[in-house]
N, C-alpha and C positions, 0 to 999 in steps of 0.2 A: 240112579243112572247119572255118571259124569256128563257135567254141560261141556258142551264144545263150541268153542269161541267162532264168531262169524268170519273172521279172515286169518287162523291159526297159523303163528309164526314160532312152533315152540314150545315147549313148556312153560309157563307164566312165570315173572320171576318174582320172587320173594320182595313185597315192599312196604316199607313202613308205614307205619301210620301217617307219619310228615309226608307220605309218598301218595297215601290217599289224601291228605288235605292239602297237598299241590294238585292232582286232578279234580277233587269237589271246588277249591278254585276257582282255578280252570274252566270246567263247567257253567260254573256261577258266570265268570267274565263272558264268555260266549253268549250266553242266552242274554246277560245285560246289554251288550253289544246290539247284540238281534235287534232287543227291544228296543235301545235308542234308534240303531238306524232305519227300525221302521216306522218311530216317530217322526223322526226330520225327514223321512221321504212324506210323511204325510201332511208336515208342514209347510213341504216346499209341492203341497199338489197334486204326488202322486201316489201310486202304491209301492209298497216293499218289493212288488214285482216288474212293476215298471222301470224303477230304480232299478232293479239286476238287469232289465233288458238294456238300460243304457249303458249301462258300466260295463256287459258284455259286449257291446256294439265299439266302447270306447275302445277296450281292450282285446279288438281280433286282430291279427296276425298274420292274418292270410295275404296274398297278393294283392284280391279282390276282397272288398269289403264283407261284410260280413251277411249272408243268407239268411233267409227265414229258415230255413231247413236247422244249419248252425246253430242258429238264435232257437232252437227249439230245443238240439244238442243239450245247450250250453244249461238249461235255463230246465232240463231234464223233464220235460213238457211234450204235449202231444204236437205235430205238426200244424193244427188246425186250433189248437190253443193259442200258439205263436201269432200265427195270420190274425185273430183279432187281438191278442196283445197288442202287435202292430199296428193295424187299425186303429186301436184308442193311442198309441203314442202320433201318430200321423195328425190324427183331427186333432188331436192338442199343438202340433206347432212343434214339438219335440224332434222326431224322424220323418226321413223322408224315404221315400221307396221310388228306385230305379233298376228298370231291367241291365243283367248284363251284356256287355258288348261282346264276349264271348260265348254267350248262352243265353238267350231272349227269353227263355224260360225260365229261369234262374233270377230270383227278385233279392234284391241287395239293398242293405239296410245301414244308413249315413244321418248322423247326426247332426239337426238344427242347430242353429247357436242357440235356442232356447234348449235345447237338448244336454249342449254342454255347458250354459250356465247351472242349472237344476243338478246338472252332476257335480260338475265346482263346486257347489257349497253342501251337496250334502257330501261329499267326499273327506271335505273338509273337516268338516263337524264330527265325524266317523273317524277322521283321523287323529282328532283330538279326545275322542271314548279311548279308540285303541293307546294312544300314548297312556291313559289312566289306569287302562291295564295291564301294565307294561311288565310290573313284578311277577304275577299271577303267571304270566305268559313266559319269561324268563325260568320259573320256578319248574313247569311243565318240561320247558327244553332242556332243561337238564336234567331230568326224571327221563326222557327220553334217551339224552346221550348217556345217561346212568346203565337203563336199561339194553341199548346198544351196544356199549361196552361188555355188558356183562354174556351178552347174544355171541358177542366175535370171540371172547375168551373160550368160551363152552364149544365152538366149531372152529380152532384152532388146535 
């Protein structure tokens, strides 16, 4: 029985060897990434999930700050996981939680400046993994505009 790929764009296209050992890679840098940025979250005090709750809190977009609802969205977690998520970022001095002025119900979630220093530096630090894996990450993207190219010829 043929396997069927979880989000099937196609027939698969033919790649080289050089094409699996850009995504083995690939692979390798993501997971090393993980590992470090869930190191320097936990040398700067938090967890690897707290760390997402703030970088998600840092980076919403909305009008109104960012929801526990959202922050649950975001962060692919139960609603009630969030709320103490939140919780332990609040008793640490990190977030704060305020009601909306447009919905009193609606609990919005704003970063401490201990909030944003903690994300400063490990952002920072993350951003100097990511720069070291810069070829790996290059080598991927053009494996993909390989494969893209090769998508639009076939449905042309």
């Amino acid at each position: 029985m043929p396997l069927k790929p979880l989000h099937p764009t196609g027939p698969a296209p033919q790649l080289s060897l050089d094409d699996f050992r850009s995504l083995g890679e690939f692979r390798r840098a993501i997971r090393e990434f993980l590992a470090f940025s869930e190191e320097n979250a936990r040398i700067q005090g938090v967890t690897a999930q707290q760390h997402q709750a703030l970088l998600a809190i840092k980076a919403h977009d909305g009008v109104e700050p960012m929801s526990i609802g959202e922050l649950a969205n975001s962060l692919l977690i139960k609603n009630h996981s969030a709320v103490g998520l939140v919780a332990r970022l609040v008793d640490r001095g990190l977030v704060r939680r305020r009601a909306s002025d447009s919905d009193r119900r609606r609990v919005l979630l704003e970063l401490e400046p201990a909030g944003e220093e903690v994300l400063d530096v490990i952002t920072g630090a993350n951003l100097g993994q990511l720069a070291s894996s810069a070829r790996s990450l290059r080598r991927v993207i053009a494996l993909l505009k390989k494969i893209e190219a090769a998508q639009s010829a076939k449905g042309a």
